[in-house]
C-alpha positions, -999 to 999 in steps of 0.1 A, spaced: -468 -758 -152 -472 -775 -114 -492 -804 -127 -522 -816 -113 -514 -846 -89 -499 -829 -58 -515 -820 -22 -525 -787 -18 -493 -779 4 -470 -790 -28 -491 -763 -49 -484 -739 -17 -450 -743 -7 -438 -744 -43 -451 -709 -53 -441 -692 -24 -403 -710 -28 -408 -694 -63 -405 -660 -46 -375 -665 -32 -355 -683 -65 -368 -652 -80 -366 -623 -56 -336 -637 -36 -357 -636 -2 -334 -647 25 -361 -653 50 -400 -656 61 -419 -654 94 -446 -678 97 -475 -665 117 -499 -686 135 -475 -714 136 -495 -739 151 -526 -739 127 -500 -761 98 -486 -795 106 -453 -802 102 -441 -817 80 -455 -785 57 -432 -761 78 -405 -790 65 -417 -791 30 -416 -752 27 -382 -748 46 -368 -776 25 -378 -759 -6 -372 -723 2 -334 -732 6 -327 -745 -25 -344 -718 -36 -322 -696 -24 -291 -712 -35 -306 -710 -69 -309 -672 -65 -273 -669 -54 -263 -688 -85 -287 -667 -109 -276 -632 -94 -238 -637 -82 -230 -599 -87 -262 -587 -62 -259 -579 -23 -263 -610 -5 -252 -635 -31 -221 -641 -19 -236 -647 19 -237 -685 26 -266 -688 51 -296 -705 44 -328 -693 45 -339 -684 77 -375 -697 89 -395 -680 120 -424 -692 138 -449 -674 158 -469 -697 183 -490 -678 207 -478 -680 241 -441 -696 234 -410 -692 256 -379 -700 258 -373 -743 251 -365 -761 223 -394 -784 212 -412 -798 182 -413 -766 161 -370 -768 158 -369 -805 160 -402 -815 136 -407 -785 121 -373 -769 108 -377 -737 122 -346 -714 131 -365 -697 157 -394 -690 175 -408 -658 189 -406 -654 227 -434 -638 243 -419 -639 278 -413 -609 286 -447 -594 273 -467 -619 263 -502 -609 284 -528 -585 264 -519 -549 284 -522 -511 274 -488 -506 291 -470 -540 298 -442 -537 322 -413 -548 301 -382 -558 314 -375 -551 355 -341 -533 369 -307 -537 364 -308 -563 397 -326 -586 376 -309 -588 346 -281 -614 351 -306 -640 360 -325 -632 328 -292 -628 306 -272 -656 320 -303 -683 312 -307 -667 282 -269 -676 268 -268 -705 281 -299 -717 268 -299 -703 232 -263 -698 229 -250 -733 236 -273 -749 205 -267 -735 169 -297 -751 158 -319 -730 182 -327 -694 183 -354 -668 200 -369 -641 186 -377 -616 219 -399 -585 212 -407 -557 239 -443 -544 226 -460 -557 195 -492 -560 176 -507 -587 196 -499 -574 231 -488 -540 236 -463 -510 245 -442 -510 266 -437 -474 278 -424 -474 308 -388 -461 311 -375 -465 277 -343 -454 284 -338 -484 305 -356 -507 281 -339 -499 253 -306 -503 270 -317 -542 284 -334 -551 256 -312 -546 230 -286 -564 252 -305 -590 255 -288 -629 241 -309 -646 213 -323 -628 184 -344 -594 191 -373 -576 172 -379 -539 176 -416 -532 174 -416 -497 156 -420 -471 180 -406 -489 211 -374 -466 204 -394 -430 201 -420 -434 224 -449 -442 202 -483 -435 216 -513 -457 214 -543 -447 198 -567 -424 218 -595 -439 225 -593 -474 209 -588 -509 229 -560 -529 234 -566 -564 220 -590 -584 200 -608 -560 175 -589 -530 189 -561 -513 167 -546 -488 196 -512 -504 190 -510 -498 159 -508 -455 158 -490 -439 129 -449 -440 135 -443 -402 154 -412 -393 129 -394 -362 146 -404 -364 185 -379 -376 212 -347 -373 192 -327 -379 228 -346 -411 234 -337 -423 198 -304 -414 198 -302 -436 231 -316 -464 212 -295 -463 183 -261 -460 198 -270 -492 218 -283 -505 188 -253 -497 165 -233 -516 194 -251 -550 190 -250 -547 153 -210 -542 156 -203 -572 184 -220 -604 171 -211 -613 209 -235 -593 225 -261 -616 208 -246 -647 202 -218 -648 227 -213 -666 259 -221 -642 291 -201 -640 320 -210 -617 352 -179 -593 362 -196 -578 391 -232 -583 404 -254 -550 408 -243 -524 430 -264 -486 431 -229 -470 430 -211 -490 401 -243 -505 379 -239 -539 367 -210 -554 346 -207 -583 324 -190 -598 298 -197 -614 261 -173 -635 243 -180 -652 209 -152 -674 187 -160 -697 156 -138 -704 130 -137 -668 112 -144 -644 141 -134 -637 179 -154 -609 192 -152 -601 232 -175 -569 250 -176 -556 283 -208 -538 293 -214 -517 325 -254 -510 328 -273 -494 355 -250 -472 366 -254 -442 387 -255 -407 359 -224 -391 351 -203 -409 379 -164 -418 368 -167 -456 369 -136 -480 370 -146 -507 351 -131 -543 355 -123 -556 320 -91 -583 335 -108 -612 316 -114 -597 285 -87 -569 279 -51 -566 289 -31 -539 306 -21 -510 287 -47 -516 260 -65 -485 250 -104 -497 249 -131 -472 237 -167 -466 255 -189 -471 221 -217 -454 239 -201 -417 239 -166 -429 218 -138 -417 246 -114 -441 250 -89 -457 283 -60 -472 287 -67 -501 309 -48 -499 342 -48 -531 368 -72 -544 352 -97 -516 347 -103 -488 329 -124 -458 339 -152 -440 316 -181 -416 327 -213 -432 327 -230 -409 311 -265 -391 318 -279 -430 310 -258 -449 331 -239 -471 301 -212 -481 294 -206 -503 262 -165 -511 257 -147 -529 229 -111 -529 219 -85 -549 206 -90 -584 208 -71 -605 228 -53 -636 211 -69 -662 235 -103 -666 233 -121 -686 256 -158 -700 268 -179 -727 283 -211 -740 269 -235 -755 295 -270 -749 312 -269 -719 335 -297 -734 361 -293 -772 369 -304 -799 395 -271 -820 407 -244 -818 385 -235 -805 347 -214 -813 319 -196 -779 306 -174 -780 274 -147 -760 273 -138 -739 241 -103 -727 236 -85 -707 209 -51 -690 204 -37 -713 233 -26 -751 236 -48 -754 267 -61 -736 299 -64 -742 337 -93 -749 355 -106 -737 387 -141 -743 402 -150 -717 431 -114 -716 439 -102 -749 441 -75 -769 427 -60 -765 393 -69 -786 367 -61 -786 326 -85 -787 297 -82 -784 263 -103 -772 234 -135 -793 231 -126 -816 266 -159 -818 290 -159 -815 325 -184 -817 356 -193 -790 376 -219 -791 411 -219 -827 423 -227 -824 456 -228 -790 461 -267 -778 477 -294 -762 459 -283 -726 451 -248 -729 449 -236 -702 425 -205 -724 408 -179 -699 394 -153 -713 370 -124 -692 367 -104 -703 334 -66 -690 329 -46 -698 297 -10 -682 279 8 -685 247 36 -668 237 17 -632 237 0 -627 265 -16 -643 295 
């Protein structure tokens, strides 16, 4: 059947492609990444796609035959952060795993920090995965190789799972999973990898879910571009904003995290929502009719505050590097108006239109926060 005049990794890639033609697999995880040259990665990726359009054309009445992505390829090298390099450009992967947040061998790794770190973390995390559809990360909290994280899982399941890029839930990071008494962390030791404790801290799962069911129903929270409303504060949490646009959906979020419990919070949403919309708090489900610009929800005993509504017929963004030396190219993205004006920390007006480039930070010193203010109408709204 395969012949006998191939190289090994013809014989391999070609009977694991045969799983997907017949099983309609949409996707594989590639451990140990590092241990196969390239042009294998290539060979299998290559093959596994037209695979998978096979399958689609086999089975055109099953789930997922009628999706049109391609088969989805992710690599696991140990160590690898955030960056683009050799495995995306050489290799044809779709994305990497990210050990930055965890990545050290720990029996309780610290996880993510407080709510007055997270829009340096989010912000380079948008702009740097976000900006390049050809490049994704795979972040994890605890895993297998590592391991868990336990220290206020409240918190970490509200950060993490806002988190831009692709996210994997180790199982048990949103219950509270304990390690195995007695047994190491690392090399020959299995203590991360306890039986799944079904039924125990129902309020902590809950948690997780409902901002879990959130990023499942806003592909901006993981995809979009981020924008920060309002820095930190210990008496109104943190608020930001995700907008995402291509050619078949808009999708635009507001999210106030870190907020003092149970504390009536009026909640800028001016550059995502219009007066006298009524938005809705996914978190708890009560709704507000925003007023000057804001509308006002109860943070809740966790501090959240997740809030989508009706979405606005001008969608806008910028795609560019969040952290960079000199100066930097932004390009503007536009939709549902003819064009928008400009400003850059307050200066003059200027007008761009969908796709047009412009500089921002020549000459401005070393950290200089650059805020670009974008304003556009149409014959609905402002």
């Amino acid at each position: 059947k395969y012949g006998s005049s191939g190289r090994v990794n013809d014989y391999l890639t070609t009977w694991l492609a045969e799983w997907v033609e017949e099983y309609g697999v949409d996707g594989c995880r590639c451990d140990t990444a590092k241990h196969v040259e390239m042009d294998s990665w290539v060979k299998l990726k290559n093959k596994c796609v037209a695979a998978l359009k096979k399958w689609r054309q086999n089975n055109p009445s099953a789930e997922g035959a009628n999706w049109d992505e391609d088969f989805w390829m992710t690599g696991e090298h140990w160590g690898h952060g955030l960056g683009k390099d050799g495995y995306f450009t050489s290799g044809a992967f779709d994305s990497m795993i990210n050990f930055s947040i965890t990545g050290s061998v720990s029996a309780n790794p610290g996880g993510l920090g407080g709510p007055e770190t997270m829009e340096g973390m989010y912000s380079k995390y948008a702009a740097d995965i976000n900006s390049d559809p050809n490049y994704n990360m795979l972040t994890y909290l605890s895993s297998h190789d590592t391991g868990l994280v336990r220290q206020n899982l409240y918190w970490q399941g509200t950060a993490f799972q806002l988190l831009p890029g692709g996210i994997q839930i180790f199982y048990g990071d949103e219950t509270a999973r304990p390690l195995v008494s007695g047994v190491s962390v690392g090399g020959d030791g299995h203590a991360v990898r306890s039986d799944m404790n079904f039924g125990q801290n129902a309020d902590l799962l809950a948690h997780w879910q409902k901002v879990g069911k959130f990023r499942a129903n806003h592909v901006a929270v993981g995809a979009g571009s981020h924008s920060m409303i309002s820095a930190y504060n210990s008496s109104t949490g943190y608020t930001f904003s995700r907008s995402y646009m291509d050619d078949n959906v808009t999708d635009s979020v507001v999210c106030c995290i870190g907020a003092p419990a149970n504390t009536q919070i009026a909640v800028d949403v001016s550059s995502v929502f219009g007066n006298g919309k009524t938005v809705t708090n996914e978190y708890d489900g009560t709704t507000a009719v925003v007023t000057n610009g804001k509308a006002t929800f109860n943070s809740g005993k966790q501090g959240v505050i997740l809030i989508s509504g009706p979405q606005s017929t001008i969608s806008m963004s910028l795609k560019g590097a969040y952290g960079f030396y000199d100066s930097e190219t932004v390009t503007a993205a536009i939709r549902g108006a003819d064009y928008a004006m400009v400003s850059v920390n307050g200066g003059a007006e200027f007008r761009v239109t969908n796709g047009q480039t412009f500089e921002i930070g020549a000459g401005l010193p070393v950290d200089t926060m650059i805020e670009v203010t974008m304003t556009a109408t149409n014959s609905v709204e402002t």
